[in-house]
NUFI-835113 format. One record per residue (C-alpha): x, y, z; residue in three letters. Coordinates in Angstrom, 3 decimals. Example, Ala and Ser with C-alpha at 12.3 -4.5 7.8 and 13.67 -1.06 7.14 Angstrom:
# residues 2
+----------+----------+----------+-------+
|       xx |       yy |       zz | marba |
+----------+----------+----------+-------+
|   12.300 |   -4.500 |    7.800 |   ALA |
|   13.670 |   -1.060 |    7.140 |   SER |
+----------+----------+----------+-------+
END
This chain:
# residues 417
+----------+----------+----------+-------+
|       xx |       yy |       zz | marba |
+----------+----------+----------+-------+
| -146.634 |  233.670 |    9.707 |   UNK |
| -146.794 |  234.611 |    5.907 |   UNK |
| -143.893 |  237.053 |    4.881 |   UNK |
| -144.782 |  239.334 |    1.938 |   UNK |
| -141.205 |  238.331 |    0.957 |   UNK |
| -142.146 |  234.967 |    0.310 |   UNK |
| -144.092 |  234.978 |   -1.993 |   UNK |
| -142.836 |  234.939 |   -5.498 |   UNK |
| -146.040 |  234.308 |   -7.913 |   UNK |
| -148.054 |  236.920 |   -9.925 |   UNK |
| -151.267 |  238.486 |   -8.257 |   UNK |
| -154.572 |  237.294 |   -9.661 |   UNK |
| -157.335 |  239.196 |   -9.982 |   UNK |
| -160.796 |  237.287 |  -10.051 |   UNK |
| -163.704 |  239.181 |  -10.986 |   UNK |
| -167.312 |  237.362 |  -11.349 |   UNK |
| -168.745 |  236.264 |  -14.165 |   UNK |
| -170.515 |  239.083 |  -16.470 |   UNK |
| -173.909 |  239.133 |  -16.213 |   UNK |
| -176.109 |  237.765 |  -19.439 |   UNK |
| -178.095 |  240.487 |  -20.984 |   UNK |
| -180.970 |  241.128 |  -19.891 |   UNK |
| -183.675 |  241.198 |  -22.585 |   UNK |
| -183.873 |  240.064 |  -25.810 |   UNK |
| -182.860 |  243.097 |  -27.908 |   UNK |
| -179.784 |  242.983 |  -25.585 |   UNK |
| -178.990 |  239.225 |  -26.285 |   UNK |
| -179.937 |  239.844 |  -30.239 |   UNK |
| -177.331 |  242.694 |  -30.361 |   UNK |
| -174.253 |  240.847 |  -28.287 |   UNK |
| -174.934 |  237.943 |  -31.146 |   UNK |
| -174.661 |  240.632 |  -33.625 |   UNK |
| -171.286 |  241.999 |  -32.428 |   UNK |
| -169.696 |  238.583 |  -32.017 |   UNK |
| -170.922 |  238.104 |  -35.944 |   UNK |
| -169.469 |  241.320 |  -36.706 |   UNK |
| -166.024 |  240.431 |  -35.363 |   UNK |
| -165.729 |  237.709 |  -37.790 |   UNK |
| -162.854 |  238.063 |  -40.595 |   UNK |
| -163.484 |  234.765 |  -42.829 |   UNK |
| -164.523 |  236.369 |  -45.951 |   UNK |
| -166.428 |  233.350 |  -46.511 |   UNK |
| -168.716 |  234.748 |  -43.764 |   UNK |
| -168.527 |  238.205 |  -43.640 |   UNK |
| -171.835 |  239.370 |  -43.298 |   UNK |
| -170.436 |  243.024 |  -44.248 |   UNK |
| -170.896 |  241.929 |  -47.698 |   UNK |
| -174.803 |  242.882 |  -47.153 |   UNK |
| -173.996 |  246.175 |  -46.143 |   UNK |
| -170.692 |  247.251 |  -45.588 |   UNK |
| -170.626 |  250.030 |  -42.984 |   UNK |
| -175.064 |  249.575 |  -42.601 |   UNK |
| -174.506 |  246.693 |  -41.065 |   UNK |
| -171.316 |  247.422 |  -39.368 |   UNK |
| -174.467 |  250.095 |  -37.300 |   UNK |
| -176.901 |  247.943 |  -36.910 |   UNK |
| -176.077 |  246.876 |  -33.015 |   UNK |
| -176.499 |  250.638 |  -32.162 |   UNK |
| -179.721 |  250.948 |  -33.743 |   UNK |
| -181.560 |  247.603 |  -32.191 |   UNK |
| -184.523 |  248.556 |  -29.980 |   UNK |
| -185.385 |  251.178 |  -32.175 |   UNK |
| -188.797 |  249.537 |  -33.119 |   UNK |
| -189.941 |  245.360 |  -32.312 |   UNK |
| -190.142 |  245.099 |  -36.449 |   UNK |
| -186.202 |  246.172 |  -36.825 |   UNK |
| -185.345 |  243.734 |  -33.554 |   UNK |
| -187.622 |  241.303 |  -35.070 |   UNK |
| -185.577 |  241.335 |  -38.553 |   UNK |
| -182.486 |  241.580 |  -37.165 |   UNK |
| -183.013 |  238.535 |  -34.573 |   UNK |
| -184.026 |  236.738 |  -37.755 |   UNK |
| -180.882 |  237.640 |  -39.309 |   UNK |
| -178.783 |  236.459 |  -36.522 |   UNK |
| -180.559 |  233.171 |  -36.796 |   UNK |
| -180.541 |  232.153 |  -40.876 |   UNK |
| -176.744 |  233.553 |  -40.141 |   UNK |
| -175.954 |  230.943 |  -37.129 |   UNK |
| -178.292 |  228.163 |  -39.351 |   UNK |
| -176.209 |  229.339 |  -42.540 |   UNK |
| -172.489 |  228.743 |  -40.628 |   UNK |
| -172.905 |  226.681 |  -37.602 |   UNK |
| -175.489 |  224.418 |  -39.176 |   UNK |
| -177.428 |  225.274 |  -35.941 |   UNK |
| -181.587 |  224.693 |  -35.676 |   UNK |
| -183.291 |  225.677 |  -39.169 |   UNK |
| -186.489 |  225.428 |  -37.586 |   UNK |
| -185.287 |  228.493 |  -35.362 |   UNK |
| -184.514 |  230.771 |  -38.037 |   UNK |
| -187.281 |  230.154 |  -40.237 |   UNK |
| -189.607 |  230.650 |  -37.444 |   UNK |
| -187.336 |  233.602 |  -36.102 |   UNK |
| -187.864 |  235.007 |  -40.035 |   UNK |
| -191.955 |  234.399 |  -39.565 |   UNK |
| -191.898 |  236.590 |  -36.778 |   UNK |
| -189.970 |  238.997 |  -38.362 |   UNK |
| -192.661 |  239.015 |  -41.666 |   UNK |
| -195.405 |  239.443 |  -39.095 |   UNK |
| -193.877 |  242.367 |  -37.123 |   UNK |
| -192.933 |  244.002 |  -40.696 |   UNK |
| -196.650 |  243.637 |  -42.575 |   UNK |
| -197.851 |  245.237 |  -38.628 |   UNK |
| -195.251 |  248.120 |  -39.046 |   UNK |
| -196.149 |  249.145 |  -42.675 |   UNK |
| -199.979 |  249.675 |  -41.558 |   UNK |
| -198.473 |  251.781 |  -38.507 |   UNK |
| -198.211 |  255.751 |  -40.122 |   UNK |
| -196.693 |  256.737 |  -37.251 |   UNK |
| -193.530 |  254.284 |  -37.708 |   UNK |
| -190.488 |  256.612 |  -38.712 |   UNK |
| -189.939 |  255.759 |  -42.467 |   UNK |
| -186.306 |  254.797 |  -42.248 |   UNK |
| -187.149 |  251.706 |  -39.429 |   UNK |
| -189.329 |  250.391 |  -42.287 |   UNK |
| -186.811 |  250.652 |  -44.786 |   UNK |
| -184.093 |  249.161 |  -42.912 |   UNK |
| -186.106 |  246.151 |  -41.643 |   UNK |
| -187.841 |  245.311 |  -45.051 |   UNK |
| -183.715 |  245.089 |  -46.024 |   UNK |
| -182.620 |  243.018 |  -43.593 |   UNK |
| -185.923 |  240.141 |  -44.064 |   UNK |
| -184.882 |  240.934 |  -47.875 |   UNK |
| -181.361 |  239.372 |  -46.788 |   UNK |
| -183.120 |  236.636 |  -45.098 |   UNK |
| -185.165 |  235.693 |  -48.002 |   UNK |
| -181.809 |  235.891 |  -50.025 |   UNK |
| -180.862 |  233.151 |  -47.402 |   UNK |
| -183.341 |  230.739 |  -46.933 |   UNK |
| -186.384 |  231.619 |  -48.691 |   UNK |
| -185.754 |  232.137 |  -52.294 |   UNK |
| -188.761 |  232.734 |  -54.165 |   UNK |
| -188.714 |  230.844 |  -57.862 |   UNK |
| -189.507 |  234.019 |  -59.716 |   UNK |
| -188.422 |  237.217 |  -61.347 |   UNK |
| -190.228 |  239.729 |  -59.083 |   UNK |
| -188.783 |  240.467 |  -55.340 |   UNK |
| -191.212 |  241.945 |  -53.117 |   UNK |
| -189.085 |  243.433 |  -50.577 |   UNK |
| -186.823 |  245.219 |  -53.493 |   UNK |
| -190.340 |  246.178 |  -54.809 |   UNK |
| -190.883 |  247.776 |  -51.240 |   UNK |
| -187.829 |  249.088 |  -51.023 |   UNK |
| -188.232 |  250.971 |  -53.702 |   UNK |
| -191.337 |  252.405 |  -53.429 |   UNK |
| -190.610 |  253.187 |  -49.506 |   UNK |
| -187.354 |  254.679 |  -51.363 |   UNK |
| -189.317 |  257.099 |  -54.148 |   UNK |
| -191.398 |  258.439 |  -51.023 |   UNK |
| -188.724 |  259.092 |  -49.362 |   UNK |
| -187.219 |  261.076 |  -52.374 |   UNK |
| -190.829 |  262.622 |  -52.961 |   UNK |
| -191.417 |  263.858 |  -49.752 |   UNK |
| -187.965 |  264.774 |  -48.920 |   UNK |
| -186.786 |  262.874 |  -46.229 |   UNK |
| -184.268 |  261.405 |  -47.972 |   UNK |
| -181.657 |  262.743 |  -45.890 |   UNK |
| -182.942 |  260.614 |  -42.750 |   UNK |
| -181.355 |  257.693 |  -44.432 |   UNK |
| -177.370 |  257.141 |  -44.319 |   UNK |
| -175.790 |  258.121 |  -47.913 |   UNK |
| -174.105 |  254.740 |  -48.311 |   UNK |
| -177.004 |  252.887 |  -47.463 |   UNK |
| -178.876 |  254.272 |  -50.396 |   UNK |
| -176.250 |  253.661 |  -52.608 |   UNK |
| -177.008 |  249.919 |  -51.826 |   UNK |
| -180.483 |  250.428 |  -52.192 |   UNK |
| -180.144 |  251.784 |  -55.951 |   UNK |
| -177.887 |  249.277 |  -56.693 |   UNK |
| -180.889 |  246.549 |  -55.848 |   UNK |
| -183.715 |  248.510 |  -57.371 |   UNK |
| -181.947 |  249.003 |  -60.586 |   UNK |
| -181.868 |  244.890 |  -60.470 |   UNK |
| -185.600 |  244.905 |  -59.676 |   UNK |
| -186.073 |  247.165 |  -62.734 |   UNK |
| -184.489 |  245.003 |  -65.000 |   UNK |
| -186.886 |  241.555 |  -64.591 |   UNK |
| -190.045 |  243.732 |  -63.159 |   UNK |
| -192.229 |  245.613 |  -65.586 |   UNK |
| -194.585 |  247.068 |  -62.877 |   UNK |
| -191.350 |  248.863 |  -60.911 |   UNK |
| -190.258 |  251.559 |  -63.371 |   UNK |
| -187.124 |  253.914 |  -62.814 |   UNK |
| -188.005 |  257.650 |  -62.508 |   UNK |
| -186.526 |  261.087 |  -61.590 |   UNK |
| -187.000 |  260.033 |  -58.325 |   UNK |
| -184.253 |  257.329 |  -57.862 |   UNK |
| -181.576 |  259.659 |  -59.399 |   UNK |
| -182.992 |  262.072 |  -57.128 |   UNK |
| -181.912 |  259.392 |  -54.117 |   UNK |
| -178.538 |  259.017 |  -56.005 |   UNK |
| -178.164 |  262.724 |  -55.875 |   UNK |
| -178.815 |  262.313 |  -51.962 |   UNK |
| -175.560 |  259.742 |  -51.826 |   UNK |
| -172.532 |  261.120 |  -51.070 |   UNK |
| -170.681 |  258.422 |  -53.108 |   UNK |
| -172.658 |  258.956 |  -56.409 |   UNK |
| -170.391 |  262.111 |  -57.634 |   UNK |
| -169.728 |  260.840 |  -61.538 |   UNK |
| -166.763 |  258.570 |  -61.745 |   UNK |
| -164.960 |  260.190 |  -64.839 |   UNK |
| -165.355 |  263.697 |  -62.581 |   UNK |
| -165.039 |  262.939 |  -58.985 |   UNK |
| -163.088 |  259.832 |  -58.849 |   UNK |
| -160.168 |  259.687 |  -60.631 |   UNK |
| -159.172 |  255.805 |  -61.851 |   UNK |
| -163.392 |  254.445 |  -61.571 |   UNK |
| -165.199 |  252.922 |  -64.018 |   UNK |
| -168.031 |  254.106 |  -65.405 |   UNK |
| -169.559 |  250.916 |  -66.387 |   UNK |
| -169.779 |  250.078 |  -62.265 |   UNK |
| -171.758 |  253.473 |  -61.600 |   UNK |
| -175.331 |  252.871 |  -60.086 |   UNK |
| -176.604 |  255.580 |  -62.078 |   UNK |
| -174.935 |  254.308 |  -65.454 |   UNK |
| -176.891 |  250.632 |  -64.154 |   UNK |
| -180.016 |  253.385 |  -63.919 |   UNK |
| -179.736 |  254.427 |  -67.060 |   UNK |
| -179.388 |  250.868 |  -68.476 |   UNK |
| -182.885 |  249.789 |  -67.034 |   UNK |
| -184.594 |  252.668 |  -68.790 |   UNK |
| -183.137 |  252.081 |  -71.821 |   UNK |
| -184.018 |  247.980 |  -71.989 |   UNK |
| -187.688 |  249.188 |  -71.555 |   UNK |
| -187.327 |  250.859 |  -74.858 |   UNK |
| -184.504 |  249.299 |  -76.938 |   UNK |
| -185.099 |  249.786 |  -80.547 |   UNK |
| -185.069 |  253.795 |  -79.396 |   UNK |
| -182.331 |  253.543 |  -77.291 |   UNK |
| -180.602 |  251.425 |  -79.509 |   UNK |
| -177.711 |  254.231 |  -80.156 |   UNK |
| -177.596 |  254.872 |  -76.133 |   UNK |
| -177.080 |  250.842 |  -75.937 |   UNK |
| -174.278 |  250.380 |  -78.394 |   UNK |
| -172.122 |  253.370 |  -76.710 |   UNK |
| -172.763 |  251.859 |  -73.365 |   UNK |
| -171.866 |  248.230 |  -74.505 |   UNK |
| -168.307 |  250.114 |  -76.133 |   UNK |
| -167.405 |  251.603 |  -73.080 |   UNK |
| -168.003 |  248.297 |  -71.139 |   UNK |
| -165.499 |  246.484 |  -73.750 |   UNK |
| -162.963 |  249.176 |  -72.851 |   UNK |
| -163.368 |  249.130 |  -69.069 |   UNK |
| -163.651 |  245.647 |  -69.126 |   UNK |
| -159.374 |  244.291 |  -69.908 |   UNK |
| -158.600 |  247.292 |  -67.349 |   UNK |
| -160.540 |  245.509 |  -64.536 |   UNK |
| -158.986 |  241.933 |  -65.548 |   UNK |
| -155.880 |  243.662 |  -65.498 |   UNK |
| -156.166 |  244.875 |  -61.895 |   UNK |
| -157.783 |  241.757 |  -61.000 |   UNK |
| -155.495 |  239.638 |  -62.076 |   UNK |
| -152.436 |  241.764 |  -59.718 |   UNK |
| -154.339 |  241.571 |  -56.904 |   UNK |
| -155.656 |  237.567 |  -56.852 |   UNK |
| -151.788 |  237.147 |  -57.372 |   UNK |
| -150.812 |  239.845 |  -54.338 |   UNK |
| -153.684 |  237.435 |  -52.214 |   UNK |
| -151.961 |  234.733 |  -52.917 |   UNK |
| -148.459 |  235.084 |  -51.773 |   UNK |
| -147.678 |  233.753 |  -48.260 |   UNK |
| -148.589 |  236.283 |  -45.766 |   UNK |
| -151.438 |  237.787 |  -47.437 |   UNK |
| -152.955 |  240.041 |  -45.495 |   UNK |
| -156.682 |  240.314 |  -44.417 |   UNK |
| -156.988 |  243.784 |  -45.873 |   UNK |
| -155.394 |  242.667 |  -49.479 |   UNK |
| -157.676 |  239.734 |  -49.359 |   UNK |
| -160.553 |  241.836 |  -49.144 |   UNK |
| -158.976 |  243.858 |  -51.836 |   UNK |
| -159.262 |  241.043 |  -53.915 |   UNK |
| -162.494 |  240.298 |  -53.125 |   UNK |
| -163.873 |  243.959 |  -54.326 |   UNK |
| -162.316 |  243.252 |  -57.321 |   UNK |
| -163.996 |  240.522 |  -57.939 |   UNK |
| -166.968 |  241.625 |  -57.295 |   UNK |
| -166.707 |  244.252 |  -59.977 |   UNK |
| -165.419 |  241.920 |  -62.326 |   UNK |
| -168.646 |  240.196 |  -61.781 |   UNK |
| -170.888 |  242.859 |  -62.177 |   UNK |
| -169.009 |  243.927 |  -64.957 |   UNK |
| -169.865 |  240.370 |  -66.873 |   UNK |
| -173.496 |  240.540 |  -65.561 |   UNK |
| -174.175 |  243.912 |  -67.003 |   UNK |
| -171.945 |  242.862 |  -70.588 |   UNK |
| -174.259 |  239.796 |  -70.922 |   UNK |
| -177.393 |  241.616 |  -70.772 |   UNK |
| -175.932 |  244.496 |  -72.540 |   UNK |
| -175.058 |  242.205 |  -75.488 |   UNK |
| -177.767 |  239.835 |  -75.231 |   UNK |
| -180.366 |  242.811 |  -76.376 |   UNK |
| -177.859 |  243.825 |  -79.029 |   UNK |
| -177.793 |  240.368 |  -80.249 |   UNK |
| -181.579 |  241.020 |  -80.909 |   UNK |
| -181.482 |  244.257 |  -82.123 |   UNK |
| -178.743 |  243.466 |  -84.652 |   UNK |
| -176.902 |  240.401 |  -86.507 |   UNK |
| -173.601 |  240.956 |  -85.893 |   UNK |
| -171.045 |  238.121 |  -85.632 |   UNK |
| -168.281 |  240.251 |  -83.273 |   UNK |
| -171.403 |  239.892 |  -80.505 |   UNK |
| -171.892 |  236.212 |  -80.643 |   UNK |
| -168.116 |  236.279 |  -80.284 |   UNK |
| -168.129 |  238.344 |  -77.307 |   UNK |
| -170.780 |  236.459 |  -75.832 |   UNK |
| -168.988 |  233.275 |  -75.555 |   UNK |
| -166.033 |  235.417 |  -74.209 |   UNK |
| -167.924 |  236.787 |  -71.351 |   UNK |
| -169.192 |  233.218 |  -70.999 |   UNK |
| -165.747 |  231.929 |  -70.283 |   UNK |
| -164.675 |  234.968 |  -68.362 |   UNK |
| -167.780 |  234.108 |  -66.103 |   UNK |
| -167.026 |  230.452 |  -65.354 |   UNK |
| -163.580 |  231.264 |  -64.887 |   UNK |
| -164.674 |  233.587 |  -62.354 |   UNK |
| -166.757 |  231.263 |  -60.826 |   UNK |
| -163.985 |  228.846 |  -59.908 |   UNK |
| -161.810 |  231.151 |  -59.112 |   UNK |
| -164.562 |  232.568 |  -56.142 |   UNK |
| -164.983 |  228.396 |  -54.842 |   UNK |
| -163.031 |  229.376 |  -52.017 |   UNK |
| -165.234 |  232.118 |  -50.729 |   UNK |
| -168.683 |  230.010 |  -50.351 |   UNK |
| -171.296 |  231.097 |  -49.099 |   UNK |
| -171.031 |  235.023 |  -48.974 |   UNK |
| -168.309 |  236.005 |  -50.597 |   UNK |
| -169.222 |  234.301 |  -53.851 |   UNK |
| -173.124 |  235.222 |  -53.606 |   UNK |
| -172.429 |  237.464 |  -56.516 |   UNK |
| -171.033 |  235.405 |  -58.786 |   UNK |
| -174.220 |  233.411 |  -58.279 |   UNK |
| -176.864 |  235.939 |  -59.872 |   UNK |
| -173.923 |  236.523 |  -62.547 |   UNK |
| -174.275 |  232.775 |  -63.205 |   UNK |
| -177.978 |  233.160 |  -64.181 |   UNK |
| -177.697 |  235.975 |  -66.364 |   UNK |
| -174.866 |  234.418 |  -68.092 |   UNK |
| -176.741 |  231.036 |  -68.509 |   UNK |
| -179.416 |  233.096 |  -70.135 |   UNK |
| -178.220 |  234.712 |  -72.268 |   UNK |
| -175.234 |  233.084 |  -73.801 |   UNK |
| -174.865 |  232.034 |  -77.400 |   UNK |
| -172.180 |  229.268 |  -76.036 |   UNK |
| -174.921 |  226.678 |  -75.465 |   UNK |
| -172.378 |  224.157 |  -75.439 |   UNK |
| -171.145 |  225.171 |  -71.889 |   UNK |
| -174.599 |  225.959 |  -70.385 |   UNK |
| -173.875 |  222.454 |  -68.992 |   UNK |
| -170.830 |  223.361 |  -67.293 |   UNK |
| -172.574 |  226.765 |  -66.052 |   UNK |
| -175.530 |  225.192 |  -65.021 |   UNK |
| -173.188 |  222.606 |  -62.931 |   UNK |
| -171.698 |  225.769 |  -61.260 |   UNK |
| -175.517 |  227.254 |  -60.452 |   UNK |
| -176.578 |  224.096 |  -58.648 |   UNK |
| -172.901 |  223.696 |  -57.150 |   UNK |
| -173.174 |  227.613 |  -55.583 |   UNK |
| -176.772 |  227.238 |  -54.919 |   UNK |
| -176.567 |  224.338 |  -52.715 |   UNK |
| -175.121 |  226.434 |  -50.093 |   UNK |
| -178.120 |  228.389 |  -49.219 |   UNK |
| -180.555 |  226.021 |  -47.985 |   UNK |
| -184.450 |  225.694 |  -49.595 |   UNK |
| -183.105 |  228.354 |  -52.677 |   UNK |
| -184.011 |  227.378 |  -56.022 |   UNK |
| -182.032 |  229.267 |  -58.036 |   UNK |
| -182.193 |  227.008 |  -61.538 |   UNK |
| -186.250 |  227.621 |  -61.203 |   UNK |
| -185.563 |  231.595 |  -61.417 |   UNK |
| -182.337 |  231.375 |  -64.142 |   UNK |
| -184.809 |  229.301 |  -66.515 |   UNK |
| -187.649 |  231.925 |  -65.751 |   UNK |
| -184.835 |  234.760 |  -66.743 |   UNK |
| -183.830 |  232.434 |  -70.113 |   UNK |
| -187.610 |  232.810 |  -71.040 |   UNK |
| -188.136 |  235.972 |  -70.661 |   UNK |
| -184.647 |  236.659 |  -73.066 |   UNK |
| -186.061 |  234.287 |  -75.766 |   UNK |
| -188.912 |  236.113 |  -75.629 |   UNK |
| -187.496 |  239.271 |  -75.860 |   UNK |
| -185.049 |  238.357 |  -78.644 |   UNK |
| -187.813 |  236.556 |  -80.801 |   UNK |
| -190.432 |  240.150 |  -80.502 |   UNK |
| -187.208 |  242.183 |  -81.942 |   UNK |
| -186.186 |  239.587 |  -84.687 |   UNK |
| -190.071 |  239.966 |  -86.223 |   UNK |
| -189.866 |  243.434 |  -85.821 |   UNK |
| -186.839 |  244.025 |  -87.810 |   UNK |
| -187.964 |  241.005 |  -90.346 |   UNK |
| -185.043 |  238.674 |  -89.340 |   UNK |
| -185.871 |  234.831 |  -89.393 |   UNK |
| -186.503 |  233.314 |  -85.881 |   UNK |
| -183.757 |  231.631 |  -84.157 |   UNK |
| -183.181 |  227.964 |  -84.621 |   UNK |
| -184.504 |  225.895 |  -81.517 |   UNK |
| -180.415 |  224.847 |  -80.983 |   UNK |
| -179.497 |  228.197 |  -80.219 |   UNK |
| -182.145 |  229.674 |  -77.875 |   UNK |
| -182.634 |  226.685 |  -75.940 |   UNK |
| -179.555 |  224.500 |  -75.738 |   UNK |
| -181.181 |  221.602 |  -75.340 |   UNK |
| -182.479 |  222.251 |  -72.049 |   UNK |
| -185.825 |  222.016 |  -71.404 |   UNK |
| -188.363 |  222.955 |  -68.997 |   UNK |
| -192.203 |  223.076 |  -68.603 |   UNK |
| -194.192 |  226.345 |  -69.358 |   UNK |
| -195.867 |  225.592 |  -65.933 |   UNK |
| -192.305 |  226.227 |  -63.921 |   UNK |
| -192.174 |  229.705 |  -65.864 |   UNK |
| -194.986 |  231.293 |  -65.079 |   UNK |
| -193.874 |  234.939 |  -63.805 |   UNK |
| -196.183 |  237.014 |  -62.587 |   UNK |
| -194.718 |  240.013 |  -64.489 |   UNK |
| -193.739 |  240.614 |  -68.267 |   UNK |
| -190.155 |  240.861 |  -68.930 |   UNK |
| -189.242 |  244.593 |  -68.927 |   UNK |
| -187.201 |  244.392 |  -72.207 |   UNK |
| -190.108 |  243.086 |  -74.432 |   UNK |
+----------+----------+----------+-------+
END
């Protein structure tokens, strides 16, 4: 007869498996919650979107074109990581482009689904379906989803920090697309974040140079540069001063990240760092790039081969953090390879482009960095006849790198012409 006495083990308690969800928007958002709960900064898909996509589980079934594009995320994510089917997400990314061209016809489709789906195929394209050109459609959309929200006044339907994003990628858009042009409207949405109060005001110890609406205020002033030329040269002198204070800080915490121990949190630390480092070199090499061809000045072709060296630097130092943590550093790469005077090391930074590239599959990144190049020369040779300075020497606006006026035809003037 068994004794309660007797027995000495540990009770188990055996419950039955969980059941499987059970319909698709169900399955789509467990795969998105076992994505979010990964910490490799190599694959942390919160670099899209921070605390956006941090909500995004909670918001699936909200319309079939969001499920759509967020299925179609979860798919170029798995193909991106686990090398799993590619067929699978780029048909899981067709659906997704069908449900989205079905939803924008729909008037009675809340505004705010459209944005947020339009982002996440935007992400997707990022991913696997590059386009070899200057103009992005889906920034292009989001924008002008973006000034009707502003117009209209629905603005605040749409989380704060998401439209902070969204500025940050229409100001981009702005910059390489003539036909998308920066109004009162988009400081209107920046008025609507809650993270836009001015730096210098509101935030003690920010920079300036990494405010959306000082990036704003750059776009409008490339369309115009011989009048904004004043406007240019003070925002290219604060950048030099900001610039040593964010290599400064840098440099602490990539050595805090280092030590043994390192936590997850100071990792990340470092990673925000670098990403403002990076954007910081992006917006000097434009910045001085249209000086360059405004003005002669020596001290500039100096400082471009600086920023040059900075950038490549950069780049190595970011290896480590392929695919997504380093998908910065990769549209830094292009700008820098445009518009450097160092054409000596557009070798070595167009080694880094294909090397950074490669790890988004079917992208064609040195395509859309010679488009950008083209558009610079261009830009630089209009100013240099306008101010009666002799053209540049083939050497230094082409490097010896050539490619076929076929390959570069944009469908859109460069902005800064």
């Amino acid at each position: 007869m068994f004794k309660p006495a007797q027995y000495t083990g540990q009770a188990m308690v055996l419950s039955p498996p969980a059941k499987p969800p059970s319909s698709e928007a169900s399955r789509v958002a467990s795969s998105l919650v076992h994505i979010l709960k990964v910490d490799d900064l190599r694959y942390d898909i919160r670099a899209y979107g921070g605390q956006f996509i941090e909500g995004l589980p909670r918001r699936v079934g909200s319309s079939s074109a969001f499920d759509s594009s967020v299925a179609a995320l979860v798919a170029c994510y798995n193909s991106l990581q686990h090398g799993k089917s590619h067929v699978d997400a780029l048909a899981k990314y067709g659906t997704a482009l069908k449900a989205l061209r079905k939803s924008l016809s729909d008037e009675s489709q809340p505004l705010t689904e459209k944005i947020y789906s339009i982002y996440l195929i935007y992400v997707c394209q990022e991913w696997i379906d590059r386009r070899p050109q200057g103009v992005n459609e889906h920034r292009t959309m989001l924008a002008k989803l973006v000034q009707e929200a502003a117009e209209s006044g629905t603005l605040h339907l749409i989380p704060p920090e998401f439209i902070y994003g969204l500025c940050q990628l229409i100001v981009w858009e702005s910059m390489t697309n003539h036909q998308l042009e920066i109004g009162d409207w988009f400081f209107d949405a920046l008025d609507a974040s809650a993270q836009d109060a001015r730096p210098y005001k509101a935030r003690p110890g920010a920079y300036i140079t990494l405010d959306i609406r000082s990036h704003g205020e750059l776009a409008v002033y490339i369309r115009d540069p011989r009048r904004h030329h004043y406007q240019l040269q003070c925002m290219y002198a604060l950048l030099k001063r900001e610039k040593p204070q964010i290599a400064l800080a840098l440099a602490h915490f990539t050595k805090l990240s280092m030590l043994p121990g390192a936590t997850t949190t100071t990792k990340r630390i470092c990673l925000a760092h670098q990403h403002a480092y990076a954007l910081i070199l992006d917006v000097g090499a434009v910045l001085n790039a249209v000086l360059r061809a405004l003005e002669d000045s020596f001290c500039l072709e100096i400082e471009s081969r600086h920023i040059c060296d900075e950038a490549i630097r950069l780049a190595e130092q970011c290896r480590a953090l392929r695919p997504f943590g380093s998908a910065l550093i990769l549209e830094v790469l292009k700008s820098i390879w445009a518009t450097t005077v160092d054409r000596y090391r557009c070798d070595e930074v167009d080694k880094l482009l294909r090397e950074f590239s490669s790890d988004f599959r079917w992208c064609n990144d040195l395509t859309e960095q010679q488009w950008f190049r083209c558009q610079m020369d261009e830009m630089t040779a209009f100013h240099r006849r306008a101010r009666g300075a002799p053209p540049m020497v083939p050497s230094q606006t082409t490097g010896g790198l050539d490619y076929p006026a076929s390959q570069l035809a944009s469908k859109g003037s460069c902005v800064i012409l």
